[in-house]
N, C-alpha and C positions, 0 to 999 in steps of 0.2 A: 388780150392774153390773160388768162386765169379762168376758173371758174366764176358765172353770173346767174343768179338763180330770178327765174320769171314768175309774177305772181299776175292775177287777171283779177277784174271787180267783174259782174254780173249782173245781171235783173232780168228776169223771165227769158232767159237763156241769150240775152244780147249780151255780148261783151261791152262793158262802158269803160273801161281802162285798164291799160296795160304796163307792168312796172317792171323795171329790171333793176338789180342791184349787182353790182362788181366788175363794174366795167372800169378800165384802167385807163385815169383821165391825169396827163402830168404834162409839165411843160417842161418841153425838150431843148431848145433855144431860144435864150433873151431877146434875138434880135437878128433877123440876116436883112442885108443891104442891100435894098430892094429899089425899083425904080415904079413907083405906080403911078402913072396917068400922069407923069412929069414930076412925079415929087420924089425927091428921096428920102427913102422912111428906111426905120426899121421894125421887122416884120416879126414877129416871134414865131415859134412852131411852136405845137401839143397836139402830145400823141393821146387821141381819141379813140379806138379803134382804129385807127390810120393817123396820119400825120396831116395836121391840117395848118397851112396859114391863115393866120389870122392877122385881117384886116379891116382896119376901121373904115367904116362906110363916109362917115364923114370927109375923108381926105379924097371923096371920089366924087366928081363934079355931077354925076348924074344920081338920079335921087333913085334909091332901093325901092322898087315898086316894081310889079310883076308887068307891066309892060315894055322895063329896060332891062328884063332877062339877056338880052342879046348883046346889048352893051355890057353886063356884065361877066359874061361866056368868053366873052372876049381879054375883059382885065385880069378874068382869073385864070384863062390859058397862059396869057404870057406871064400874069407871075408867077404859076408853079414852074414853066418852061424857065425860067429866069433865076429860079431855087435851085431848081435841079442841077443846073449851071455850077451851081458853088457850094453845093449841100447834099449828100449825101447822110440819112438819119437812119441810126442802129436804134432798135429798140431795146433798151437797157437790160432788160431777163431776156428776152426772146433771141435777141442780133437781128438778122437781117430780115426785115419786110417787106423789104423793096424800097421803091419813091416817094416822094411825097407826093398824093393823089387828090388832095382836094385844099380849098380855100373856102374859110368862112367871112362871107361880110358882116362885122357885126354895127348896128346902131347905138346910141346912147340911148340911154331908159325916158319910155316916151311917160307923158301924162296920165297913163292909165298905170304905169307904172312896171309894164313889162319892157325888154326887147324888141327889137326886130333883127332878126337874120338870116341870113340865105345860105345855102350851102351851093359850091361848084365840086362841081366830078370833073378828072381831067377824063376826055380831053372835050369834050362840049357839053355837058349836060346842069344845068342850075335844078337843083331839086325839088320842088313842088311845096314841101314840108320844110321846117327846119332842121331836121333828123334828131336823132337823141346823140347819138357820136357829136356834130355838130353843136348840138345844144347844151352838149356837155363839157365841151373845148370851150364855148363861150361863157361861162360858168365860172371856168377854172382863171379866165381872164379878167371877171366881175371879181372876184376873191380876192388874185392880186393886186390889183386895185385898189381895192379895200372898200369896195361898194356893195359885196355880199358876205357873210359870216358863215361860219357852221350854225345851222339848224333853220338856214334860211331857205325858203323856196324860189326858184327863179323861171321867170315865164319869158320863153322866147318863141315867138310868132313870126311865123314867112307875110310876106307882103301879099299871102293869097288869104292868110288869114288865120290857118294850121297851127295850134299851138302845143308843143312840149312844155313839161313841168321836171324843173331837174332838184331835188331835195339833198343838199349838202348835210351828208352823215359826218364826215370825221375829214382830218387833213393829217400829211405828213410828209416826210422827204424820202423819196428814191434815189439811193445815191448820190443826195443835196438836191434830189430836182424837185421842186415842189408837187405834188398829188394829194386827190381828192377820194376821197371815195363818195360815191354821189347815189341816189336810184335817180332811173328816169323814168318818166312818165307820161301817156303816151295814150290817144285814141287811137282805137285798132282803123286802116283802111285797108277797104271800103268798111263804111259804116254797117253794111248787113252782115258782115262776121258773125255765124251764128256756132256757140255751141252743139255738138251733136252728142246725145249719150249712145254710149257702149252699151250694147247688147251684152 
C-alpha cells in the first residue's frame, strides 16, 4: 500500500540488480495461537505486501531444504487454514485485503552469516526464491529481536540458493505497530533480462 519507487543497476545492457524502496513492512500481531507440527507456539503476523506468518523453522522437525518443499506445502496450508480460523487482518490505511495468504519459514542466521527462508502461497505453492515481501517480513522479525539495526543489510536465501538483500533505512510506529522502511534488493529472473532501447 503506498507509492515504491524501482531503481535497476546495469552493465552492457544486462540487468545486475533490482531495488525497490517503500514497501510497507509492519507487524500486525504479536502472536496468534497456533498449533504447528504438535507444538503450540505463538505465531506473529506482518504485513509485507500481504500478511504473512511467520514461522520459525527450527520448531519444525524436518529440515528447510528444497527437497522437503512438500512437507512444507503442507505445515503451511494448515497453518494459514488454522489463522484464518481465528484471525481475520485489516490493513491499518488500506482495511480490507482480504486473508492471510502466505507463511514464511524463517531459519537462525547460518555461519556465513545470512538467513535462510522459504516463502508459502496458500493454497500449495513454496516459492523458489525467498521473495522481497517475504525477505522483508523476515527483516522486520530480525529487528525485533534485536539481531539487526537500522543501517543494517540482511541476506536471506531459499534453500535453492536465491538470494534477497533487504537494507533497513529508518523505523517507526504505525498506530503503535512497529514498521520499517526497508529497499529490497533483488537479481532480476531469468538471468537473461535484457534492457532494450527506445527508438
Amino acid at each position: 500500500a503506498g507509492l515504491s519507487e524501482i531503481t535497476y543497476e546495469s552493465e552492457n545492457g544486462e540487468i545486475k540488480m533490482v531495488s525497490i524502496t517503500g514497501q510497507d513492512v509492519y507487524l500486525a500481531h504479536k502472536g496468534l495461537d497456533l498449533n504447528i507440527c504438535g507444538k503450540n507456539l505463538k505465531i506473529p503476523v506482518v504485513y509485507s505486501g500481504g500478511f504473512y506468518l511467520m514461522i520459525p523453522s527450527k520448531e519444525i522437525p524436518t529440515a528447510l531444504e528444497a527437497e522437503n518443499y512438500d512437507e512444507f506445502i503442507k505445515i503451511g496450508k494448515k497453518a494459514v487454514e488454522d489463522a484464518r480460523e481465528i484471525y481475520y487482518p485489516r490493513h491499518l490505511t488500506v482495511g480490507d485485503v482480504g486473508p492471510i495468504p502466505f507463511a514464511n519459514f524463517m531459519e537462525d542466521k547460518q555461519q556465513a552469516g545470512h538467513y535462510v527462508g522459504a516463502t508459502f502461497v496458500y493454497p500449495d505453492v513454496i516459492c523458489y526464491c525467498p521473495t522481497g515481501t517475504g525477505s522483508s517480513a523476515h527483516t522486520l522479525m530480525r529487528y525485533l529481536s534485536g539481531e539487526a539495526k537500522i543501517g543494517d543489510r540482511i541476506e536471506v536465501q531459499s534453500p535453492i540458493g536465491s538470494t534477497m538483500y533487504i537494507d533497513i533505512l529508518g523505523a517507526d510506529l504505525l498506530e503503535g505497530h512497529q514498521r520499517l522502511q526497508l529497499r529490497i534488493n533483488g537479481l532480476p529472473t531469468p538471468k537473461e533480462v535484457q534492457i532494450q532501447a527506445i527508438a
